[in-house]
Each structure stands twice: as C-alpha cells, then as structure tokens.
C-alpha distance (Angstrom), angle and dihedral (degrees) to the residues before:
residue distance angle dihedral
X1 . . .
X2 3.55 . .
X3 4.05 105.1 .
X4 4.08 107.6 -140.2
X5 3.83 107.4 -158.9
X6 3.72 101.1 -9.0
X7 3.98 109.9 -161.0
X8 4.07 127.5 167.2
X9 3.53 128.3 -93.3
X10 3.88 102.7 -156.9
X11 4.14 121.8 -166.0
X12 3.63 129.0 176.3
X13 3.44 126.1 -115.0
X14 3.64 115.4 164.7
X15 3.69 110.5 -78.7
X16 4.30 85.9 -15.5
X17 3.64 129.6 90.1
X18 3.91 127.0 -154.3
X19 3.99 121.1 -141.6
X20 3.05 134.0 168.1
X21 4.22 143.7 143.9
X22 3.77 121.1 -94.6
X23 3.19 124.0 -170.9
X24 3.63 112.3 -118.3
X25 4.69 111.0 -116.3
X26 4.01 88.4 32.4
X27 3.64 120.9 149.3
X28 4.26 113.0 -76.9
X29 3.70 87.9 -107.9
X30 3.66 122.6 -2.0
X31 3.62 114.8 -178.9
X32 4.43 104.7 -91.0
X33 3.63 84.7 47.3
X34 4.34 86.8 52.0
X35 3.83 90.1 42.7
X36 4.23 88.1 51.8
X37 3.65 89.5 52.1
X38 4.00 89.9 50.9
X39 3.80 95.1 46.3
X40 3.90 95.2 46.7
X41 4.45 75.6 62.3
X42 3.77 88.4 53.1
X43 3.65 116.5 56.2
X44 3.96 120.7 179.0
X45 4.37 106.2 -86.0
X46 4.01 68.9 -134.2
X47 3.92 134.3 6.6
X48 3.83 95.2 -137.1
X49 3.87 86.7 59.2
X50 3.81 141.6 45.3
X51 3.94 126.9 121.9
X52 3.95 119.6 -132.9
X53 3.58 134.5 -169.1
X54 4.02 124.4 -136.8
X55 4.05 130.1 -167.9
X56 3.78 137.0 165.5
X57 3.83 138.2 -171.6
X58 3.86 94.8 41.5
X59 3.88 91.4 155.2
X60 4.12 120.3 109.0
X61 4.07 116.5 -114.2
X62 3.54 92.9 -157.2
X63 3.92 110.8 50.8
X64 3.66 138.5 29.3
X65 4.04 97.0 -136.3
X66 3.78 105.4 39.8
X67 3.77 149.9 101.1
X68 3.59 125.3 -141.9
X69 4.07 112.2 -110.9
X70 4.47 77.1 -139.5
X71 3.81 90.6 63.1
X72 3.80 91.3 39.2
X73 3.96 81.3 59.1
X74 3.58 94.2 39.4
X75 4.00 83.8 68.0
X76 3.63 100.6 37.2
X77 4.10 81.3 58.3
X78 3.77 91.5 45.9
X79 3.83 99.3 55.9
X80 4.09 79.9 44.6
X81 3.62 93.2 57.9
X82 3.73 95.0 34.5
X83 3.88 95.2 -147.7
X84 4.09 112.4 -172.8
X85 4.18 80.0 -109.2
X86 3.65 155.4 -26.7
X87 3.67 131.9 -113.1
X88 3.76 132.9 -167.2
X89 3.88 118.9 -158.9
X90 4.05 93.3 -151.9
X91 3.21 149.1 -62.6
X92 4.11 107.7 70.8
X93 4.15 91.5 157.9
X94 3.68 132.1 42.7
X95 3.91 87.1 -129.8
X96 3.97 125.3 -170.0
X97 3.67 129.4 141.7
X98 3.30 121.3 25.0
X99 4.25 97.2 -107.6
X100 4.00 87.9 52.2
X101 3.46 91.0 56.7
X102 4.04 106.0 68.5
X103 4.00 89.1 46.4
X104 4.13 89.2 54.6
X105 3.54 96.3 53.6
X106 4.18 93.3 44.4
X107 3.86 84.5 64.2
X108 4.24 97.5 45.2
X109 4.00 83.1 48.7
X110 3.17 86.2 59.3
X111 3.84 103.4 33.9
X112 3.80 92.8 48.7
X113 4.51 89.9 43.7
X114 3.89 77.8 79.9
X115 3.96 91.2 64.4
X116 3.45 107.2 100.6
X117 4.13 93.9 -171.1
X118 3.83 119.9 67.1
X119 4.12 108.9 -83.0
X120 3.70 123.8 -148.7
X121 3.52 140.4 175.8
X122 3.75 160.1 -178.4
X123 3.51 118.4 -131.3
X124 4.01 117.6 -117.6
X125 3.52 135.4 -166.5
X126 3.26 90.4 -84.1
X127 3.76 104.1 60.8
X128 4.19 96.4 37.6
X129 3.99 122.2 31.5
X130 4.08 98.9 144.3
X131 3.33 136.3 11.9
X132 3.81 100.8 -84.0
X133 3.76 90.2 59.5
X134 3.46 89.0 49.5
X135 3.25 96.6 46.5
X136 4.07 83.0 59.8
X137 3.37 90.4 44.5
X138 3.88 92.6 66.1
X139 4.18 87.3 40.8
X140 3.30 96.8 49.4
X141 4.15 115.5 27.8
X142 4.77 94.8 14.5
X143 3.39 128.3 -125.3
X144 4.05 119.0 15.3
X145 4.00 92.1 -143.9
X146 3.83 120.5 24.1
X147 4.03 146.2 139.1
X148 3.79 138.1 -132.3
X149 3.91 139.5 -176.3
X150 3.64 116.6 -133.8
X151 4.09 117.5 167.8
X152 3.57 102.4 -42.7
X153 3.44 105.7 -23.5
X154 4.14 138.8 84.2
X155 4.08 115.6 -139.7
X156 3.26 113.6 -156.8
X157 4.06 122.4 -167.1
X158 4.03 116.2 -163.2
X159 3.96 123.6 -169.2
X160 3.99 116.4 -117.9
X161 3.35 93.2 -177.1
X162 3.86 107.2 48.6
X163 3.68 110.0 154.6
X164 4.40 113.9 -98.0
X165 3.99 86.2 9.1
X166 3.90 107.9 110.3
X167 3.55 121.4 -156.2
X168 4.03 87.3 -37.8
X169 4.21 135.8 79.7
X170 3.59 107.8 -107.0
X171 3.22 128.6 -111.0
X172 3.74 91.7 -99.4
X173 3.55 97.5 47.0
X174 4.30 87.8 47.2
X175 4.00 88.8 55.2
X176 3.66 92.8 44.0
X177 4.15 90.3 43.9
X178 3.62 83.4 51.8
X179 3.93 101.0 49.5
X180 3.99 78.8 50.1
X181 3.64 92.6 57.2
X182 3.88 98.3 46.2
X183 4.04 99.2 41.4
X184 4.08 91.7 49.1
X185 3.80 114.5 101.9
X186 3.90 91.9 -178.7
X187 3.85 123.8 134.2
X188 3.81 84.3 -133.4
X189 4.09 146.3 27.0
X190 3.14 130.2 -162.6
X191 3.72 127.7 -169.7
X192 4.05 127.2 -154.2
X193 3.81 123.9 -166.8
X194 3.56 138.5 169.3
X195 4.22 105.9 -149.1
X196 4.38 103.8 49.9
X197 3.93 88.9 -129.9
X198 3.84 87.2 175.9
X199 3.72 93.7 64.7
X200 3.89 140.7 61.8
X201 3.75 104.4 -110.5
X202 4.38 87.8 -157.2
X203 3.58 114.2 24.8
X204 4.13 117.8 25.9
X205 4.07 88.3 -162.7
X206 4.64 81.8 73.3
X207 3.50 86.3 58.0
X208 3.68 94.6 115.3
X209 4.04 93.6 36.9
X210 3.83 88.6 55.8
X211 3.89 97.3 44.1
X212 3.71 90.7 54.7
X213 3.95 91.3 43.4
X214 4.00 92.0 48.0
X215 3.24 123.1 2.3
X216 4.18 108.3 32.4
X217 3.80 91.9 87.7
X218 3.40 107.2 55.0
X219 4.26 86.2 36.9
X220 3.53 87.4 53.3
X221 3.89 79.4 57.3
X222 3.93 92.9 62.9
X223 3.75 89.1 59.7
X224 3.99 113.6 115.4
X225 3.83 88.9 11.2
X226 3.86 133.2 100.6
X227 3.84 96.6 -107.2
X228 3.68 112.3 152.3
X229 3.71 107.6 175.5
X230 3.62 145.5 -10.2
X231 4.19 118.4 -139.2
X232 3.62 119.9 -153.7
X233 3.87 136.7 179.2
X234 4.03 132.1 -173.4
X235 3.51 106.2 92.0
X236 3.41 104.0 73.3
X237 4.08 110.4 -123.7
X238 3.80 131.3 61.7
X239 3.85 110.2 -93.7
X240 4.18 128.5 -179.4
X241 3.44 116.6 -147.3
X242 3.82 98.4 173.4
X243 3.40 127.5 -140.3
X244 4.29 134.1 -37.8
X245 3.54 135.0 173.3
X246 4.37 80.7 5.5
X247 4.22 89.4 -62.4
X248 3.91 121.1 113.0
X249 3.86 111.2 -131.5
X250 3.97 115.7 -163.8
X251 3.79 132.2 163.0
X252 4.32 109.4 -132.9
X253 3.61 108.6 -176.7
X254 3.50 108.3 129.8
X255 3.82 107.8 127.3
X256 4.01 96.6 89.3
X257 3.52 117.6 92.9
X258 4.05 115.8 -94.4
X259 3.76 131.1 -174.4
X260 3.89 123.0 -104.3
X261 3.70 101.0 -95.6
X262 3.68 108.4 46.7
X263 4.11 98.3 90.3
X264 3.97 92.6 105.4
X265 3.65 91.4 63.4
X266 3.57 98.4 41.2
X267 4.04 102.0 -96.3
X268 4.15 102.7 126.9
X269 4.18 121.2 108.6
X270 3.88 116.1 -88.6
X271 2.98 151.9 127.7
X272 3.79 142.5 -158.3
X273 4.14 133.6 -94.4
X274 3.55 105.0 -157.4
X275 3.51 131.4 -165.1
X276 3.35 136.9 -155.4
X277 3.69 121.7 -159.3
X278 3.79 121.8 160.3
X279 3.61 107.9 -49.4
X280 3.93 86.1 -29.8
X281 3.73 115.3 106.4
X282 3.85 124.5 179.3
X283 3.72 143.7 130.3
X284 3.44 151.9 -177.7
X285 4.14 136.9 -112.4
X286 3.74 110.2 -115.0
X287 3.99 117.2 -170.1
X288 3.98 109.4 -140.4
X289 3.68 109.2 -109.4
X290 4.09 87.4 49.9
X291 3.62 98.7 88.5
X292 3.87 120.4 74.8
X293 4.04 141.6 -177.5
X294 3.99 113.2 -110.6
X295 3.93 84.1 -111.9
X296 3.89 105.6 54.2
X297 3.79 88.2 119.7
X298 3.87 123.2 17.6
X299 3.70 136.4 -175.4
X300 3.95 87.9 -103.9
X301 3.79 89.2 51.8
X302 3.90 96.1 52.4
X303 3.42 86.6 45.6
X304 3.54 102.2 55.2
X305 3.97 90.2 39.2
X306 4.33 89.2 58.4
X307 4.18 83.1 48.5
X308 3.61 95.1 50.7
X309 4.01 97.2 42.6
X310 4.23 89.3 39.5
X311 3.65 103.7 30.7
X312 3.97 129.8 6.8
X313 4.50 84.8 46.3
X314 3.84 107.2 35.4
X315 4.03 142.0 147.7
X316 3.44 127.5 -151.1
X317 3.95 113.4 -115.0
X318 3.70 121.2 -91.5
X319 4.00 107.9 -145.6
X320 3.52 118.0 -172.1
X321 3.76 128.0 173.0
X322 3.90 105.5 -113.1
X323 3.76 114.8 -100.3
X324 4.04 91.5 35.4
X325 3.90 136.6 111.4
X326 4.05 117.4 -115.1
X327 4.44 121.4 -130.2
X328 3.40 121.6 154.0
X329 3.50 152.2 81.9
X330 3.90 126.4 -63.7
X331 3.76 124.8 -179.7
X332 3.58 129.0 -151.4
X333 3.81 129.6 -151.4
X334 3.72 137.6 -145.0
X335 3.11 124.0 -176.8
X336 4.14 132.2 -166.4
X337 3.88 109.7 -170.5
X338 3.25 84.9 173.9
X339 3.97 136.4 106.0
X340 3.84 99.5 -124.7
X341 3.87 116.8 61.6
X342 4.24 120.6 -129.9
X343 3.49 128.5 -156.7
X344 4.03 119.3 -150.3
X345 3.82 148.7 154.5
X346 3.69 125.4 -104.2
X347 4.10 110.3 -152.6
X348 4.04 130.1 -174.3
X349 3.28 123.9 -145.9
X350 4.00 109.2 -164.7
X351 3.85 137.1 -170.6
X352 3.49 135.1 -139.8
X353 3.50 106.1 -72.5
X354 3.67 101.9 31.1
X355 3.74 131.9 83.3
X356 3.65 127.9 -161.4
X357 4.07 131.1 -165.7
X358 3.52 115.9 -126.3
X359 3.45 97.4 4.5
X360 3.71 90.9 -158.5
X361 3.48 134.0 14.5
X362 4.52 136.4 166.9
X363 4.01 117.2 -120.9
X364 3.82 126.3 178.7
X365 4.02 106.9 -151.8
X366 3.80 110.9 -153.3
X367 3.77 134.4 -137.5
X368 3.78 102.5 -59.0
X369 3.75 93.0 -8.3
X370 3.74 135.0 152.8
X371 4.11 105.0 -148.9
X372 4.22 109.5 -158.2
X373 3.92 105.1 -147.8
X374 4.04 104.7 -172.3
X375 3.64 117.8 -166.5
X376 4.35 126.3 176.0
X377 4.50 100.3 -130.0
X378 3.52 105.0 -175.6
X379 4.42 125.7 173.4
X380 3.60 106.9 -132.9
X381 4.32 89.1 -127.9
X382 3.46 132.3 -13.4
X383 3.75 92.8 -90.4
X384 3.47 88.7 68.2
X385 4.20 100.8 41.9
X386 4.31 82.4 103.2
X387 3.59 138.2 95.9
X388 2.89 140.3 -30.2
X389 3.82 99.1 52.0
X390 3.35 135.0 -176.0
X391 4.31 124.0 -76.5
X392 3.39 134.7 -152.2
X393 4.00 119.4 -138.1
X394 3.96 121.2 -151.5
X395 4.00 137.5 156.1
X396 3.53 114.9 -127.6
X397 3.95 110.8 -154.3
X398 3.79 109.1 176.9
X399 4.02 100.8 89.2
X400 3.88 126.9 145.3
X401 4.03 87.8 175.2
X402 3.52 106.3 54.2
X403 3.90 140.8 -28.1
X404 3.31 128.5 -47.2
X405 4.22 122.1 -62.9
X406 3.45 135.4 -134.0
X407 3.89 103.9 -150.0
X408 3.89 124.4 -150.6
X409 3.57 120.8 -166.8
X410 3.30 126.9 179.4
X411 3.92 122.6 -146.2
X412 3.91 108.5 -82.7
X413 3.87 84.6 -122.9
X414 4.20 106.2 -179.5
X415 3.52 117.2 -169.8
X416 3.70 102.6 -153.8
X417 4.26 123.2 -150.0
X418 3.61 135.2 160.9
X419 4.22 134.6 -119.9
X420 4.43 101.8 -156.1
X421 3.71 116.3 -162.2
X422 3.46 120.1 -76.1
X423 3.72 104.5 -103.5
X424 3.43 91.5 -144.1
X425 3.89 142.7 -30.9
X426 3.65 121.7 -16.9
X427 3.69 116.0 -122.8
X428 3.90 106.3 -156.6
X429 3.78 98.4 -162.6
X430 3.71 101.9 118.7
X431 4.10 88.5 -102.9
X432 3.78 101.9 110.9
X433 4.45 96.9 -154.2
X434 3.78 96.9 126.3
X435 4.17 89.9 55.0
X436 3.38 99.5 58.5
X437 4.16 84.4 106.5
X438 3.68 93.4 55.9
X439 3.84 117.8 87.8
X440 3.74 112.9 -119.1
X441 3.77 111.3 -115.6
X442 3.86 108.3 -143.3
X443 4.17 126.4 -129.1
X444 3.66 97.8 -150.9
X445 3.66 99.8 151.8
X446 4.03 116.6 92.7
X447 3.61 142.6 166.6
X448 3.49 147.7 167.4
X449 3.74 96.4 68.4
X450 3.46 132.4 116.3
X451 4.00 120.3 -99.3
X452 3.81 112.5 -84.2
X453 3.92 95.2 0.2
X454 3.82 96.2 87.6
X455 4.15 102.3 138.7
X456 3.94 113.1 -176.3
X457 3.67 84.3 -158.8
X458 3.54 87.4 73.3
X459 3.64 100.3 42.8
X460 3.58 131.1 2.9
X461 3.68 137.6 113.9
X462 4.42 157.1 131.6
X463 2.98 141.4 -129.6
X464 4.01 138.3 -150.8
X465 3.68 140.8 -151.0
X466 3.82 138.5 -147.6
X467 3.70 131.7 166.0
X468 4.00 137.6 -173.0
X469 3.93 123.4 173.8
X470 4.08 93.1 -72.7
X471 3.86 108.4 43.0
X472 3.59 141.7 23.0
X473 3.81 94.4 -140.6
X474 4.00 120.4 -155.3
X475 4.16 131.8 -169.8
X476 3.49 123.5 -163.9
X477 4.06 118.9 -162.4
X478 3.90 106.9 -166.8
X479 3.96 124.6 179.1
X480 3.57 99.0 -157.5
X481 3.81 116.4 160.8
X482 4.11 91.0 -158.0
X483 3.66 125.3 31.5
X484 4.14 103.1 -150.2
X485 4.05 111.5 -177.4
X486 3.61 121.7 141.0
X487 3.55 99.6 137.9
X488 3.90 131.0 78.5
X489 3.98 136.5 -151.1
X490 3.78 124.4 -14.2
X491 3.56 94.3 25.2
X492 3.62 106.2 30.8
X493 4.35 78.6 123.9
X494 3.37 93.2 80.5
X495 3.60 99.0 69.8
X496 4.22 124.4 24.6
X497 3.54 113.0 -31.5
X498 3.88 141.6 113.7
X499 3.65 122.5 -116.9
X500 3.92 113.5 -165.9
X501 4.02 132.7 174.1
X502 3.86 121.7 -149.2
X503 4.26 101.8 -166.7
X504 3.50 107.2 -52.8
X505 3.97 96.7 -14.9
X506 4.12 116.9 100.9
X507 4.14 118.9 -166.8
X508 3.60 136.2 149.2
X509 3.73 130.9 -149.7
X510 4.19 133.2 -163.5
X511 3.60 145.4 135.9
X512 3.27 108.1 -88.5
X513 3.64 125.0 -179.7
X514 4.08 95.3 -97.8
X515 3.78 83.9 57.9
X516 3.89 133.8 -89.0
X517 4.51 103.7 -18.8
X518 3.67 131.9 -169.2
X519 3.52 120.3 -147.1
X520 3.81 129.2 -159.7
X521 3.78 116.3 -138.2
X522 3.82 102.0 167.1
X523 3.91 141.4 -29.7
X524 3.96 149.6 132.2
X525 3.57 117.6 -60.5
X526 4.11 90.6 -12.1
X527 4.16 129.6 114.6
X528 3.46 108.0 -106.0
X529 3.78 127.8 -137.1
X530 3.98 91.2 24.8
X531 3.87 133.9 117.1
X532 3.55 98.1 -98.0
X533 4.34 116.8 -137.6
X534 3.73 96.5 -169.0
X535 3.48 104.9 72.5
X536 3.56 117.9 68.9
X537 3.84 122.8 -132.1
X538 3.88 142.2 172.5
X539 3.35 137.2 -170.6
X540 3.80 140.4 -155.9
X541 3.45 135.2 -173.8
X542 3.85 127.2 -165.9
X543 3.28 150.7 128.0
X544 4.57 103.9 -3.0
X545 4.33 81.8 -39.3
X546 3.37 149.3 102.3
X547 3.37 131.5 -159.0
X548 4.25 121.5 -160.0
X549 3.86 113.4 178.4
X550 3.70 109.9 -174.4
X551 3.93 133.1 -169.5
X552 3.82 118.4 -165.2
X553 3.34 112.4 -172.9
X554 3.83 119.4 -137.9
X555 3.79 106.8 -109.2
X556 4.08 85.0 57.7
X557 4.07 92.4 63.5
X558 3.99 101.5 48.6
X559 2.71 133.8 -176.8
X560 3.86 82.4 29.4
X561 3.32 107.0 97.7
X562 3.50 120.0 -157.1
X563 4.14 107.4 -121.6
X564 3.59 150.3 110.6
X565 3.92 102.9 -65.7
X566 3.84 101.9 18.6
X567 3.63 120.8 126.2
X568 3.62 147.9 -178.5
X569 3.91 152.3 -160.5
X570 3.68 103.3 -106.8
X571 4.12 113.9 -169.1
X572 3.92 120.3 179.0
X573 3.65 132.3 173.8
X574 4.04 127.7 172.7
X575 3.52 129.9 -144.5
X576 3.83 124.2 -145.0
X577 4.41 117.9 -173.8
X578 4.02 85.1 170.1
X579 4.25 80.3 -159.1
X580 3.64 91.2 -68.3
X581 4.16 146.8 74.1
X582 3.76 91.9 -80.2
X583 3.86 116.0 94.5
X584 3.45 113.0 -176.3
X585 3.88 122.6 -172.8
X586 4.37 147.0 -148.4
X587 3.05 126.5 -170.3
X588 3.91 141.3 164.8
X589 3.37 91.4 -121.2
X590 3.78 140.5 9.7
X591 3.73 116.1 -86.1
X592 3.49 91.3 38.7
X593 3.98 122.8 -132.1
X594 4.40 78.6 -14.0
X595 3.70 86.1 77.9
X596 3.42 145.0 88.7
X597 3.78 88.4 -124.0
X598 4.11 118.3 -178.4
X599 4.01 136.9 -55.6
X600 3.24 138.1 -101.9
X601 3.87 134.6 -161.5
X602 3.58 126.8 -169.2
X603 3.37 115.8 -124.9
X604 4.12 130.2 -179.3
C-alpha cells in the first residue's frame, strides 16, 4: 500500500505514545483505530509486564459468509484471560470477488464486537488481493502497516499483501520499517506478519536459499536493535523456528479449521499467551476449549445433576438371585417438579443377551408430574442374566444450573446371594474347613488383559461370606500364579491385593511383606487411609493360591446390623502386579470396588 499523505495519530498511554499512518478518506472508525482508542483506557498495571494473546488464519475454508465456532471460542477465552490485547496475523475473511467481500466483513464486525480486549491485525492474503480489497481493508479494519507502544515494548504490523509488491515489502514500507526501527526507544520489538517470508513454504531443506532471497534484508534490519521475535501466519499450523541473529521466529496460524490427525506436524487450533516481562518475552500454545470461567461447574449444578440422575429419572431395582434368568416388568419414573411441562424420548440400548420391550417410546411429563414408563427386560438364559445390561437414554430439559442433560442409566441389575450363620467359630488361618456350608460367590469379571490371552490360571478367584452376632466374616480364594507385594498401606492397590466395600465401609487386605495388613479406606466413626488393627486377617500362600480370612467385627459395619434378614451391598475387586508393569484385575462386578456391586442377605 502506497500511503498518500501519511500524518501521526498520537494517544496517550502513560509514559507511551501510539503512532501510526492512516490513510487519509478511511472509514470514521474502523476497527484498529477502535481498539487504539480502548488501549489508550488501559495502560499496563506496570510497563515491564502485561500478557497478550496472538492468532492467525481465523477465516472459514468451507463458506464464503461464516465464522468459525474455533475463533468464536478463541474470544470467549480471551475476555476469560483478559490479556492487555489480541492480535491476528492475517487472514480474518475467506475473501474472493469483489461483491463477497463487503458481506464477509459485516459478519467479523460483528463476530469480533464480542471481544472485550483491543483486537488487531495484519492483513493476509485472504483479506486484500487487489486494490479494491485493499481499499476495504483500510475502510473497514485501518491502516495495512502500522506501530504502537504498549509498556515497554514497540509492535510493529507490516503488509504481505501490498498491491504490485510480490512476495517482498516495498520499498516504501522497508524505509518506513526502518524509520520505525531507528526512532523506537523500547526495551523490546516485536514484529507481526501475515506471509512467513523467512521460511520455505514447500521444502524446509531451502530454508537458507529463501531467507537470503526474501527475508535477509529486512533481518539484516533487526541487527543492533531490540527485536525479539517475528509472528507469522499463512500456513495453517503452529511451527517454532527458534531463534537467529538473537530474534525468535514462529509460525501462529491456528484458527482455520484442520482435520483430526494433523497434531504431529503442527496442524491443531491454538493460539499463543504471551508474556512480557522486562526485556523477556515468551509464551505458551493454548488449544481452544482449555480455558474456562471460575463457574463452569457450581455446587448448585452438581447438585441438581445427582437429583436428576438419582431422583427426577429413576428405575426401580431388578434383584435376581445369582445364577438365575431375568422376565418381568420394570418401570421407570420421570419426574418434572417443575412449573413448565417437557416432552422427550426414552431410548434402550441393549446387549447381546438381553431383550427389552418397547425399546423406545415418546412421553410428555406435565407440570409437577411423575410419568410411569413400563418396559418387559428379559436375559435370554441364565448365562446371560450378567453385565453389561441394558440402558435407557433420555434428555432432561428442566435445568436452572446448567443446560439441558442427556441422562444414561443403566439397568439397576442386583445380583442377589446369601451369608448363613456361622455354624460355629471361625478359624482365620487361611484353611477354609468351617466354610464348606457357605456357597462360593464367583469373581468372573476381569480386565487388564490382552484380547484372547485371558488365563484363569493366572488370575481367577471367589470369595464367601458368613456372619454371627460378633463378626461379619469374609474368605477370599485367589488362583494367582505370582504373588507380587512389595509395598505397604495406602497403596498396597498397586500391586496384589483385594479391595472390598461392605455398605458404606471401603478396606483392602494383602500380604504384604511385614505380614498379612488391613487397610482402612473409609467408614463411620473410623480414621481413614490407615492400617486398620481391628479387623482380623490371615493369609496363606500355597500352591498357585491365596487364602484371605477376614473378621469384621460388628461395630465396624453400622448401621448393618448383624441378624436374620439384614443385608448389604458387597463390591470386590482384586489386583494382580504378577512382578511386573502389567496389572491385571477381577472383580464381582464391573467398576470394581467403584460400584454398586451385588447384595447380600443373611440368612440362618
């Protein structure tokens, strides 16, 4: 751009002055000359340090009227952040003929009127390839090259794209860039440019032949003067190239829109933090989506999501004693407590094995309604009466917190055993004689092993339970081809142990090289995360097994009480470190000691 009658726009900031060249019949306010105005209100807290942000690319590949939903988020995470300002290395519009141009910048005006920080930019290719879109340019976004003071530092802005000029600065803009260099007493420069004339846009091996052809001049330029980096846009990515002649080069253009496997060369959405600190500048790459307002999730929120999931959208349990088939009919509730009725869709989604009737059906829940949604689930045999088991899908509208939910519940499956009496007293010496009356309860559940080379002689196992008025009293049968414990306590979990929960009561047990340990996870009225004395436990060791006996006595399962009729949900899971970094696991049901696992009554 050829600058007719340049003259100097000066603004106050502090102990820093703003100039820069306007073209003389530009628009009243176009939006660099706005975002001067707003920074002359914002002076550094101190001029040895401010943060900045800086993008490039912004512009949509698919359509000729549209903003990207990742520079919409860019923003949002900018007036998070609250940098001092944001600048754009090029490209903000898709361009192309001259009567799609004026529509494209309507919509940035009004996608960028949502920044609430100062926004400036070079212009790229994008936004100026002939005179009349550079002539819109200058209407529309100011001057195409320009400088300002902020704090310590001088910004300087350089056109790309000037009209006649190929792949070089004129000779104008190179005397004016050079005034700019010499008139500057800041601690630091910074440069911004759309087209990366310092690097080869094919072939990174012609680095050196391209920086001689196009870019040695103006570095040569830089040379006795405080220039700390030079930020570039065009080819879409983020790319270091370190530091030369004692200035940082890096390519920022990571607001276009990139595929989903193109991080390992640089091509994923960002854009830079930078600091400035004394006559230090760096910053860091932040990936939109990263950045997040002190309230995204609130006490009230969590709060209303736990009474949606456990109480507005609910099913009734389904018990079933282990080792049998499930038919019959299950109803589930939703309920709107609220003033304004909703109307949604309720969807199953059922494994093999399971079969559910409807599988899908609409429901309109009234102004403090409960709706009653009954459905026939039925497992083809008894084989298949396990996890996983079917879920049921529905949105959930009516939310003061937050937006709308989709809920997922899974069938309240409930494997149901029994605990008898203990016949008499409880040995705990790892031989398991007196339990030969009660019924093994199965571990079937395992993970952590690689597909098809499950071996139950490395890891399989069940477990038992008994009760009289004193203990709760637990067995443990594991076939475990390598016993791997050298750790004690708190993280005894990482290598072979079981961890079990009884109600609201979490321990874990294994043989640990101080001997057999109990370890306190969580209960009433107990320490938690402590090696636990009360409960008794042995262990035995022989032959591919191990053998836990376990006696809890009653005051540590309240409010179980231990009686006829009782019950409780029981969760196990078993560790196995087999002296190496594969952990393999078995449990009684998936999730592990996370889930709600079965029930158990005690009988006589």
């Amino acid at each position: 751009m050829k600058l007719a009658r340049p003259f100097p726009t000066a603004l106050a900031l502090g102990a820093a002055v703003l100039l820069m060249s306007v073209q003389v019949g530009a628009a009243a306010e176009p939006i660099i000359l706005q975002s001067l105005a707003q920074l002359s209100n914002t002076p550094p807290a101190s001029p040895e340090a401010f943060d900045f942000v800086v993008t490039g690319d912004t512009h949509s590949n698919r359509q000729l009227i549209y903003q990207t939903d990742i520079f919409k988020g860019m923003i949002r995470e900018w007036n998070l952040l609250k940098p001092a300002f944001a600048v754009e290395v090029g490209d903000l519009i898709l361009g192309g003929s001259a009567n799609n141009v004026p529509p494209q910048w309507d919509l940035f005006e009004k996608t960028i009127a949502e920044c609430r920080v100062p926004y400036f930019s070079a212009p790229g290719n994008h936004d100026i390839s002939d005179a009349l879109s550079e002539r819109l340019w200058v209407e529309r976004m100011g001057p195409t090259y320009y400088a300002f003071s902020y704090g310590n530092t001088r910004f300087i802005f350089l056109d790309t794209e000037e009209v006649d000029a190929l792949d070089e600065i004129s000779e104008t803009q190179f005397a004016w860039l050079k005034r700019e260099l010499e008139s500057t007493r800041a601690k630091n420069i910074l440069i911004f440019m759309h087209q990366p004339y310092f690097s080869s846009y094919e072939d990174p091996g012609k680095i050196e032949e391209v920086w001689a052809k196009r870019w040695k001049r103006t570095a040569d330029l830089f040379r006795g003067h405080p220039v700390r980096a030079v930020f570039a846009g065009h080819e879409h990515g983020y790319q270091d190239f370190g530091v030369r002649d004692g200035v940082h080069y890096v390519i920022c253009a990571g607001g276009a829109r990139f595929g989903s496997d193109g991080e390992p060369e640089g091509r994923f959405n960002h854009y830079l933090l930078v600091r400035v600190r004394g006559e230090e500048v760096s910053w860091s790459v932040i990936k939109p989506g990263s950045v997040l307002a002190s309230d995204v999730f609130t006490s009230q929120r969590a709060a209303e999501l736990y009474d949606i999931r456990h109480r507005l959208v609910s099913c009734d349990p389904v018990e079933v004693p282990m080792g049998q088939s499930v038919d019959r009919e299950v109803t589930v509730r939703v309920v709107n407590p609220a003033e304004k009725p909703f109307s949604a869709s309720l969807t199953w989604e059922v494994p093999t094995g399971w079969k559910v009737e409807p599988l899908s059906t609409n429901y309109t829940a009234g102004a403090k309604i409960t709706v009653e949604l009954r459905f026939h689930v039925s497992a083809l045999s008894a084989a298949a009466a396990r996890f996983p088991v079917p879920s049921f899908k529905t949105r959930y509208p009516q939310t003061r917190f937050g937006p709308p939910i989709n809920v997922i519940t899974e069938l309240p499956f409930v494997p149901v055993a029994q605990a008898i009496r203990a016949r008499g007293p409880v040995h705990l010496d790892g031989v398991l004689d007196e339990w030969q009356s009660a019924k093994p309860i199965a571990l079937t559940y395992v993970s952590g092993f690689e597909a098809g080379r499950y071996d139950p002689a490395d890891l399989s196992g069940e477990g038992r339970v008994m009760w009289d008025e004193q203990n709760l009293y637990l067995a443990f049968d594991i076939t475990d081809n390598d016993h791997c414990q050298p750790y004690a306590g708190d993280i005894v979990w990482l290598a072979d142990a079981i961890e079990f929960g009884v109600d609201h009561w979490g321990w874990g047990v294994s043989l640990t090289q101080h001997g057999p340990e109990v370890f306190s996870y969580f209960g009433e009225g107990l320490s938690a995360e402590t090696v636990n004395k009360d409960v008794q436990l042995a262990v035995r060791r022989a032959a591919g097994h191990t053998i836990y006996e376990a006696a809890i006595p009653a005051r540590l399962n309240r409010p179980l009480v231990l009686q006829v009729g009782s019950s409780f949900r029981f969760r196990v899971q078993v560790a196995d470190r087999d002296n190496s970094d594969a952990r393999h696991e078995l449990s009684l049901t998936p999730g592990g000691v996370e889930a709600d696992g079965i029930k158990v009554i005690l009988v006589k």
